[in-house]
Structure formats: structure tokens, C-alpha cells
N, C-alpha and C positions, 0 to 999 in steps of 0.2 A: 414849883420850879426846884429843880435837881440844885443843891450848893455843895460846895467843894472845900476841904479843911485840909489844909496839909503842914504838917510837921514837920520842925527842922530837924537835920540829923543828928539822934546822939548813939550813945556807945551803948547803953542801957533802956532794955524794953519799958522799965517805969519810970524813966525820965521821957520818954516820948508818950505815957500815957497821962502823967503830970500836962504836958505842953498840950494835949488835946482837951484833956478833961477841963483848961482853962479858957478853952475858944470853944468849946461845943455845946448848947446851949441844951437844960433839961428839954424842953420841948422838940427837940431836934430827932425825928423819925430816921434810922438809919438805913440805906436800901445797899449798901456794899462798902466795902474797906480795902484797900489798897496796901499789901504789907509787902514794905522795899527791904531787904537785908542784903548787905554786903559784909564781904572779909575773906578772912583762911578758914577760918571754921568756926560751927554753930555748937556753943554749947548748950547742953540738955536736948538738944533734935536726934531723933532717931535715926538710923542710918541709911543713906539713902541706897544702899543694896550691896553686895557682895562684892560686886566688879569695882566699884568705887575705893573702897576697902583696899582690894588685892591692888588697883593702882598704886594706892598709898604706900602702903607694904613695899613696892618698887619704888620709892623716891618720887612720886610723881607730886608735885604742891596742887590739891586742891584745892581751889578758891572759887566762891563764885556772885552773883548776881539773880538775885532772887525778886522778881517779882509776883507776886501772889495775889488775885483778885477775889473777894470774896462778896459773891449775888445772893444775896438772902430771897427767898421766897416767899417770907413777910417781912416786914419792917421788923429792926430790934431796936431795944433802948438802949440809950446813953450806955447805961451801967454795963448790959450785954458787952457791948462793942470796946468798950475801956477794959473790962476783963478778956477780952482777946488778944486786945495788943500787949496788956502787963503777961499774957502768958506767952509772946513771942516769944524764940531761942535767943541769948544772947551770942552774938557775933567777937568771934575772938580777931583782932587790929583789923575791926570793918563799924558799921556803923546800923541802923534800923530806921525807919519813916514809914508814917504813913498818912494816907489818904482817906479823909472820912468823905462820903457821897451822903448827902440828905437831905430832907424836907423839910424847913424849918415849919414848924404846925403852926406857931403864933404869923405868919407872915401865911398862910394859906389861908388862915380862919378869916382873915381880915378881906 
């Protein structure tokens, strides 16, 4: 059975990976991740295209709402999926969460 871990929001990609890494148990098989970000802008993310850019350049505020699903085509580990989220962008005046999806292995073996 699929279980669900989700993270309150903070302003810091390794403060959300702290609050997972304390609720997600070694044995926990991961099958997808869920990466929410909010705010004005992402710092260290690459840019999301040209037009985006030239907006800005005119005054335009962009902000946005991100959510991000990620479907592994095997299961990864614990550590995998903690090292994902400590590499989110951090969010400048917005916030980060995520959603772990998994299989607890000690609760199937049984």
C-alpha cells in the first residue's frame, strides 16, 4: 500500500528535507515526490526561457506556483529522494513542500 508524507512549508530546501528525513523511515521504497514551490523568484533555477526574461525587463512581477511530480520507473532510496529535495531552488518571499509517495517495506514483508 502506497503512503503519503508530506511536509510543512518552509522558506529553505534543507529545512524541508530535515522535516522528511525525520518522518521517513529507512525501509521506505520511494515510487514519486511531489515538489510544491511558491514565491517571486527561484533562486539558483535556471531560466525558464527568453520571453519570461523580456517580460520581466518590462515591469512585469513574475511569480509563480509550482507544482512538480516526480514518477520514478524504479523505486529509489531514502537518501535518493532527500538529496532531491536538499537540491530544490530556493524560493525568494515564497515557501517549498513536498510530498513523499511510498512503500513502507517493513509493513509489506509482514
Amino acid at each position: 500500500m502506497i503512503e503519503t508524507i508530506e511536509s510543512d512549508s518552509f522558506m529553505l530546501p534543507q529545512d524541508v528535507k530535515k522535516h522528511v528525513a525525520g518522518r521517513l523511515k529507512e525501509s521506505g521504497a520511494i515510487h514519486s515526490l511531489e515538489l510544491e514551490l511558491k514565491g517571486d523568484a527561484m533562486e539558483g533555477a535556471k531560466k525558464f526561457g527568453d520571453s519570461l526574461v523580456a517580460l520581466r525587463k518590462k515591469g512585469v512581477k513574475i511569480s509563480h506556483e509550482f507544482l512538480i511530480r516526480l514518477d520514478f520507473p524504479r523505486k529509489i532510496s531514502r537518501t535518493e529522494a532527500l538529496n532531491i529535495v536538499e537540491g530544490m531552488p530556493r524560493p525568494r518571499n515564497g515557501s517549498v513542500r513536498v510530498r513523499v509517495h511510498f512503500v513502507d517495506e517493513t509493513r509489506s514483508a509482514s
